[in-house]
C-alpha positions in Angstrom: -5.4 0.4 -4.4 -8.5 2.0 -6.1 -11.3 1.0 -7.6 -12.0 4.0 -9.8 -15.1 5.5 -8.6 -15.0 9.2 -7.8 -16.2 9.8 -4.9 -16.2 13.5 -5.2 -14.8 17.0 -6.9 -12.9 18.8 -5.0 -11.6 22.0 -5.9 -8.2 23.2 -6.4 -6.7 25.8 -3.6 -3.5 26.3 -5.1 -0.3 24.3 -6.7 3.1 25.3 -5.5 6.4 23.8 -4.4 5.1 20.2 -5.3 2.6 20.8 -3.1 -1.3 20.6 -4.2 -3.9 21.9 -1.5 -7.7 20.7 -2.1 -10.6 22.3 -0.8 -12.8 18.8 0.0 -15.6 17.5 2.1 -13.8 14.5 3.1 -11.3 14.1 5.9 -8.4 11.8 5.6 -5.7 11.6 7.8 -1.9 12.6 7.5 -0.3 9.6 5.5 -3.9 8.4 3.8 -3.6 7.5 -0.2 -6.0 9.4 -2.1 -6.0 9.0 -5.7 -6.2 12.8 -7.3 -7.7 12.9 -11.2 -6.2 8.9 -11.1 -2.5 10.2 -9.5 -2.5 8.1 -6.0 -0.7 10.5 -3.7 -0.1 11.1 0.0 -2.1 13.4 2.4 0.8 15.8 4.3 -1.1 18.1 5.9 -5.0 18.2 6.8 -6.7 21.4 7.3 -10.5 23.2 8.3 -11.6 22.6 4.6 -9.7 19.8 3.0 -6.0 18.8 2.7 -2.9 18.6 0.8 -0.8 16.3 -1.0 2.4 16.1 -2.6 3.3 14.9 -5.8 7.0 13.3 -6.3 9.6 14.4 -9.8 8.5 11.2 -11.5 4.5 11.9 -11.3 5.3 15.5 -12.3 7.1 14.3 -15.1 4.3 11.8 -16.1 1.6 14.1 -15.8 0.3 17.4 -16.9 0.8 19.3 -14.5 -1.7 22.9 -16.2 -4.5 20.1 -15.0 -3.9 21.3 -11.5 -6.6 23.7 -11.3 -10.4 24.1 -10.8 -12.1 21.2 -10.4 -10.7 17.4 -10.0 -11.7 14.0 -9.0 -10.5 12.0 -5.7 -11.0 9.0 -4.3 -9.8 7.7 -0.9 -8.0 4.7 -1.3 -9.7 1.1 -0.4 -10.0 -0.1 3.4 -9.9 -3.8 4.0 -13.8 -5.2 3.6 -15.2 -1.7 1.1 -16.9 -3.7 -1.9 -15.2 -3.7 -5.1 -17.5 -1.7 -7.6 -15.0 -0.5 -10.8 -11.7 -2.6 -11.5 -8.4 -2.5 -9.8 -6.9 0.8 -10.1 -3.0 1.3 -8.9 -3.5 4.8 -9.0 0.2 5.1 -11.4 -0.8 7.2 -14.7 1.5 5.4 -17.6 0.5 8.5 -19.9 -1.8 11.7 -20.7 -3.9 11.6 -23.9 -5.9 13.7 -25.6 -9.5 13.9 -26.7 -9.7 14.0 -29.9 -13.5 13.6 -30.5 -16.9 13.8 -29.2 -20.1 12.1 -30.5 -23.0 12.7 -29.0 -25.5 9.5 -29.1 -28.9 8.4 -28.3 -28.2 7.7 -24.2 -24.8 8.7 -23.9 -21.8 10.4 -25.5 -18.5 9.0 -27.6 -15.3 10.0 -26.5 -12.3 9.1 -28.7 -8.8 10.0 -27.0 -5.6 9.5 -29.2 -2.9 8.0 -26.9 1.3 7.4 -27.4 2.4 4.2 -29.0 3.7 2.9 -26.4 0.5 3.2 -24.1 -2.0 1.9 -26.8 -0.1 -1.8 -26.7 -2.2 -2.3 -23.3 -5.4 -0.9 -24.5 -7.7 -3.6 -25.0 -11.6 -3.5 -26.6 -13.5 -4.3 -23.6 -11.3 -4.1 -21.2 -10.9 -1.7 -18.4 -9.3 1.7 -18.5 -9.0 4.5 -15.9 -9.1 8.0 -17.5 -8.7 10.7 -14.8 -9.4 8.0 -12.0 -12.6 7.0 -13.6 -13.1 3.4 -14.3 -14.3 2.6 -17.9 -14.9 0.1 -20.3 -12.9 0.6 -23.9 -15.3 0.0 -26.2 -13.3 -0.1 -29.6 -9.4 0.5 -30.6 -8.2 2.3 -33.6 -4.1 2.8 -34.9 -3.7 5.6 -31.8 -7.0 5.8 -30.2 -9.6 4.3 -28.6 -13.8 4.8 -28.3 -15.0 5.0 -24.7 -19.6 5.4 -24.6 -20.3 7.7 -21.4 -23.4 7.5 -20.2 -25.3 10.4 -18.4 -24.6 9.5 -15.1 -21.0 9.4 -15.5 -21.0 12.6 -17.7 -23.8 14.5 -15.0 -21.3 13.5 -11.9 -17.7 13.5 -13.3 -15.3 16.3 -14.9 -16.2 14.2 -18.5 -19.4 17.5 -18.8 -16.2 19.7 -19.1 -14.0 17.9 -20.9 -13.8 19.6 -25.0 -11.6 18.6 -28.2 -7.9 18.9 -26.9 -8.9 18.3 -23.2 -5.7 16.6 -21.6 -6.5 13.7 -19.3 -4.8 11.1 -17.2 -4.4 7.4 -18.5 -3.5 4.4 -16.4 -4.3 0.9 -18.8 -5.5 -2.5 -18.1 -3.5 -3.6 -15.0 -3.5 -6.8 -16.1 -2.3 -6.2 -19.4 0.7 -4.4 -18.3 1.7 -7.1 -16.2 1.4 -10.2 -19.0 3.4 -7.7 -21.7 6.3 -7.3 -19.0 6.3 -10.9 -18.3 6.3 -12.0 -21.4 9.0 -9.7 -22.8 11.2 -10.3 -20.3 10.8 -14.7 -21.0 11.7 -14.3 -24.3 14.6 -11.6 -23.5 13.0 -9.3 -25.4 10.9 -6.3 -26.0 7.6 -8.0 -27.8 3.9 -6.6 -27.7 0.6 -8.8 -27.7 -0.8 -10.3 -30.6 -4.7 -9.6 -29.8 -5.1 -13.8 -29.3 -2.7 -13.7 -26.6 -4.5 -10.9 -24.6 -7.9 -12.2 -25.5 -7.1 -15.9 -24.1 -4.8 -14.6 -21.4 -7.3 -12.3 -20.7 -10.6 -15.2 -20.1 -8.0 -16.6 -17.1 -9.1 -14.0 -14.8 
């Protein structure tokens, strides 16, 4: 589990044979879960200057995979006792989307990214999403996008400063949301989004 606070950039060595080698500061250990731009993968080899991990067919196919290059956010997966900063991050994208928009504002910046159908059922205004590992608060929801305000910090110490109009990122939704939808579908023995209500009061139980 995450909590989606990048803990640093680490730079892509190469990608090859399922196999992604980081150049990176910190020093897991073969085995460790480290979430990689919001993927959570598995350290396999550790070497002088970072490590590598390995991503499995199903995150490949998830994915974009032309994302594995230059610079991207990790996180070392949370110990037993490490406080809980962001929101609870599984570290399993559902989708990419795209960004579609940028707004500069007065102390901080307006992202809109345009999502698939199917992903923008769990998106909820002020809730939590993780975009590329980072943990954010949605702050509106349109027909296929949502608005998420970025404020310096984040923009000054994430990949967000590089991210342009068309910029592909990484989307895992509200974990919570994902699990009432699935619940509720399968009670009523069939496939049936959220009314807005039901998240909203669902939602004030946790």
């Amino acid at each position: 589990m995450f909590t989606g606070l990048i803990r640093e950039i680490a730079t892509v060595r190469r990608y090859a044979a399922n196999i992604l080698s980081l150049r990176a500061e910190y020093r897991p250990q073969i085995g460790d879960s480290v979430a990689v731009n919001g993927v959570c993968l598995t350290v396999v080899k550790v070497h002088p200057n970072g490590f590598d991990v390995e991503l499995a067919d199903e995150t490949r196919a998830v994915i974009d995979e032309s994302r594995l290059k230059g610079e991207v956010h990790i996180e070392p997966a949370m110990q037993m006792g490490d406080r809980f900063e962001g929101h609870i991050v599984q570290g399993h994208v559902d989708c990419t989307g795209e960004i579609v928009r940028i707004t500069p504002r007065q102390n901080g910046t307006d992202f809109f990214i345009r999502l698939p159908e199917s992903c923008m059922v769990y998106v909820i205004p002020k809730g939590s999403i993780t975009v590329d590992g980072v943990s954010l608060t949605v702050n509106e929801v349109y027909d296929d996008t949502f608005r998420l305000t970025i404020i310096p910090h984040t923009v000054e110490n994430t990949l967000f400063g590089t991210y342009r109009i068309g910029s592909r990122v990484n989307i895992e939704t509200d974990f919570f949301a994902r699990y009432i939808e699935h619940i509720l579908a399968r009670r009523e023995g069939k496939q049936k989004g959220l009314s807005w209500e039901d998240v909203d009061a669902m939602s004030m139980g946790y």
